[in-house]
Backbone bond lengths (Angstrom), bond angles and torsions (degrees), N, CA, C in turn:
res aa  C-N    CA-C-N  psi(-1)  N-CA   C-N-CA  omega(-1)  CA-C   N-CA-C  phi
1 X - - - 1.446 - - 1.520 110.77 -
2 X 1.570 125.98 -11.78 1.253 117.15 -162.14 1.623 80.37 -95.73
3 X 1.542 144.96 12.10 1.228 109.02 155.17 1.202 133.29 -106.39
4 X 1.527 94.93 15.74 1.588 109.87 -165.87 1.661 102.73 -82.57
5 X 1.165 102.67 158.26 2.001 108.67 -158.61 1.825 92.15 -94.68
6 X 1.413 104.00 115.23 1.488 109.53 173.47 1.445 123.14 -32.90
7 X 0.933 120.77 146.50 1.356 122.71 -174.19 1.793 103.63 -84.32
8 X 1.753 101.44 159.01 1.426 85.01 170.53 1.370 147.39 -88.62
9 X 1.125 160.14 158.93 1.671 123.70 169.93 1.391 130.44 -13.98
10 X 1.167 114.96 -58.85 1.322 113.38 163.55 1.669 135.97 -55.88
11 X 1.364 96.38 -46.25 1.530 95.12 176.48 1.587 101.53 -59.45
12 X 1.727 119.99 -61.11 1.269 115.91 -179.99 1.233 137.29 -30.43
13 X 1.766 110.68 -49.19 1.384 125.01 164.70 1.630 109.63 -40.35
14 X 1.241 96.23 -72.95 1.822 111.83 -159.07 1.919 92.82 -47.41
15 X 1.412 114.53 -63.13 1.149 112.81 -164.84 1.696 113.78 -58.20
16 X 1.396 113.54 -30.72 1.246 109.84 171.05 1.558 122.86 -57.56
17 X 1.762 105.37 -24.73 1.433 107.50 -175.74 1.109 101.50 -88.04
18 X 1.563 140.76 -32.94 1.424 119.87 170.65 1.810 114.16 -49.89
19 X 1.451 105.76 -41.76 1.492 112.09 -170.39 1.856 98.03 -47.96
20 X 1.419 113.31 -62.17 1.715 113.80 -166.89 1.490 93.96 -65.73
21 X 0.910 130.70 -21.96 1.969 135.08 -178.30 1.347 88.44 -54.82
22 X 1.396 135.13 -58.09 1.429 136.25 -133.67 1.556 105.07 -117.44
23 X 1.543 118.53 -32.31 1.463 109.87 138.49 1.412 132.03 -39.25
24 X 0.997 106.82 -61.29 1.970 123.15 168.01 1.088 90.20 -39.53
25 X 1.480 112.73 -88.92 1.586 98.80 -150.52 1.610 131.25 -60.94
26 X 1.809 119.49 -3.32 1.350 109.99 170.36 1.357 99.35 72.99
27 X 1.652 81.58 167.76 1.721 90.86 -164.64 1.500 134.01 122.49
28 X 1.227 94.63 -15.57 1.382 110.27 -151.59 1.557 104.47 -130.26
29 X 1.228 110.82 128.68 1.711 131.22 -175.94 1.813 89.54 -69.74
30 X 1.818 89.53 134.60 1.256 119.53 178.49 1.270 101.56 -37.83
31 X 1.083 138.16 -60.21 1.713 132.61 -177.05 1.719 102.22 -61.72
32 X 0.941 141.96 -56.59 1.140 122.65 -179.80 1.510 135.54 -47.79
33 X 1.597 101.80 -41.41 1.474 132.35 147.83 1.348 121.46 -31.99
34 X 1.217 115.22 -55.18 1.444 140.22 -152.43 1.893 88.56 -86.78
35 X 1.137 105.63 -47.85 1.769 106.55 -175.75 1.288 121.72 -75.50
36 X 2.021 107.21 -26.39 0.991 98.28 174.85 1.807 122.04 -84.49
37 X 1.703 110.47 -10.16 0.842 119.38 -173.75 1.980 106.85 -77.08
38 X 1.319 96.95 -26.08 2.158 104.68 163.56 1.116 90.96 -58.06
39 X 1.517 122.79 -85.70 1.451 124.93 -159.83 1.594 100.34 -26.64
40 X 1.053 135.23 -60.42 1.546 135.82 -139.49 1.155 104.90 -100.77
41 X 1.799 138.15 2.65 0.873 148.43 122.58 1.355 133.32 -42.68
42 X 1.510 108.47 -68.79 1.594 124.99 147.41 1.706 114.82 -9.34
43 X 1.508 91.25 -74.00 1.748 111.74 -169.67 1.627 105.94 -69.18
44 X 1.387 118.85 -13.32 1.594 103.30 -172.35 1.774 89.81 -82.39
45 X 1.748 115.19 -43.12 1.457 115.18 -165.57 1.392 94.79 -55.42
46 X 1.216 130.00 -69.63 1.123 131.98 -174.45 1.915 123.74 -12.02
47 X 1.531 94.18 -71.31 1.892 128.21 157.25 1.302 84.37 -26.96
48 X 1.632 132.20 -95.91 1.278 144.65 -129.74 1.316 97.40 -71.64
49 X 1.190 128.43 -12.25 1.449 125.55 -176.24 1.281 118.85 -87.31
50 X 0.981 86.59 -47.77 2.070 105.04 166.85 1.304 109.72 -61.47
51 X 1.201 127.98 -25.35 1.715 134.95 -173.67 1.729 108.27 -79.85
52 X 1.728 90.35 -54.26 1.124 91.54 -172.81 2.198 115.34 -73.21
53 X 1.015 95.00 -27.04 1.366 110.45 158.81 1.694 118.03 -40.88
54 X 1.434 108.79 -66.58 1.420 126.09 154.59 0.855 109.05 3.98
55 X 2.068 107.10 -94.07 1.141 135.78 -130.03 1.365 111.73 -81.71
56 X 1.731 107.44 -16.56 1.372 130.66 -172.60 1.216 98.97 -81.71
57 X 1.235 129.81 -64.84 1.157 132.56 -170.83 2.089 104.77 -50.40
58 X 1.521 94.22 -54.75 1.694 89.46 -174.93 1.700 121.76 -67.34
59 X 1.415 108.01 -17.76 1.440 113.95 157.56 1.261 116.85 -50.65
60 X 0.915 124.93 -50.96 1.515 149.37 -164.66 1.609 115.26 -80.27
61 X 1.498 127.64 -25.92 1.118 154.27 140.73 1.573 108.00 -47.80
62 X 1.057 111.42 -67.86 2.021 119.92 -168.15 1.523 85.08 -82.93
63 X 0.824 148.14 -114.03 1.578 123.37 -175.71 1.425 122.94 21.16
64 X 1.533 115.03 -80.51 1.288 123.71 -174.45 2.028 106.23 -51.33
65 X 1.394 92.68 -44.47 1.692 98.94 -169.52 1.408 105.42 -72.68
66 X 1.256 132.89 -29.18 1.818 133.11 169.38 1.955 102.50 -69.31
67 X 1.181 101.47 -29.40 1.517 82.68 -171.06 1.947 124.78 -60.42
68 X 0.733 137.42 134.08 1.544 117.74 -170.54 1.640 113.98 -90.58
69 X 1.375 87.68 159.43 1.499 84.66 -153.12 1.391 106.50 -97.77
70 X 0.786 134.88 166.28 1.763 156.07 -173.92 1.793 99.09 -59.49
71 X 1.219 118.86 148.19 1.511 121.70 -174.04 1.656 93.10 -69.06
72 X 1.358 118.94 141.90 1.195 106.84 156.21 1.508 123.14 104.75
73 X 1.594 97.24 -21.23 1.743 120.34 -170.53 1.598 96.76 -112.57
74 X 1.374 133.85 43.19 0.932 109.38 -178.55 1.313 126.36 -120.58
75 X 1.647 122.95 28.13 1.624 164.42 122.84 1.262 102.28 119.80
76 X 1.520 113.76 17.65 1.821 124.65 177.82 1.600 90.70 -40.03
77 X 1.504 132.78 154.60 2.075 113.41 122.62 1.315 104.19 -81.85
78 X 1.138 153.95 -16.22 1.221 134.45 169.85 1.222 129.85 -90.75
């Protein structure tokens, strides 16, 4: 599995919600439970990675846009 290509936010999300879908609903022998409860572990780090990814990036965005800009650079054409 460590060569398989991460999923994206989205896929992660959605699939994580089938995972608590299928927790909820029971049914399922303690080992199955137990794997799906890895899986859905897996998929939250995954989520949080992408988030925290995000937030970095949009920090880093509002940063750039508060900084002031140089006389002259300020993308007028006139």
């Amino acid at each position: 599995m460590a060569d398989e290509k991460a999923p994206s936010y989205e896929q992660a999300r959605e699939e994580l919600t089938e995972v608590v879908r299928r927790l909820e609903t029971g049914g399922l022998t303690l080992e199955q439970s137990i794997e799906l409860w890895e899986r859905g572990e897996k998929l939250a780090a995954i989520c949080e990675e992408w988030l925290q990814g995000a937030r970095v990036k949009l920090a880093a965005a509002m940063a750039r846009r508060a900084e002031p800009s140089p006389p002259g650079d300020d993308d007028t054409p006139f």
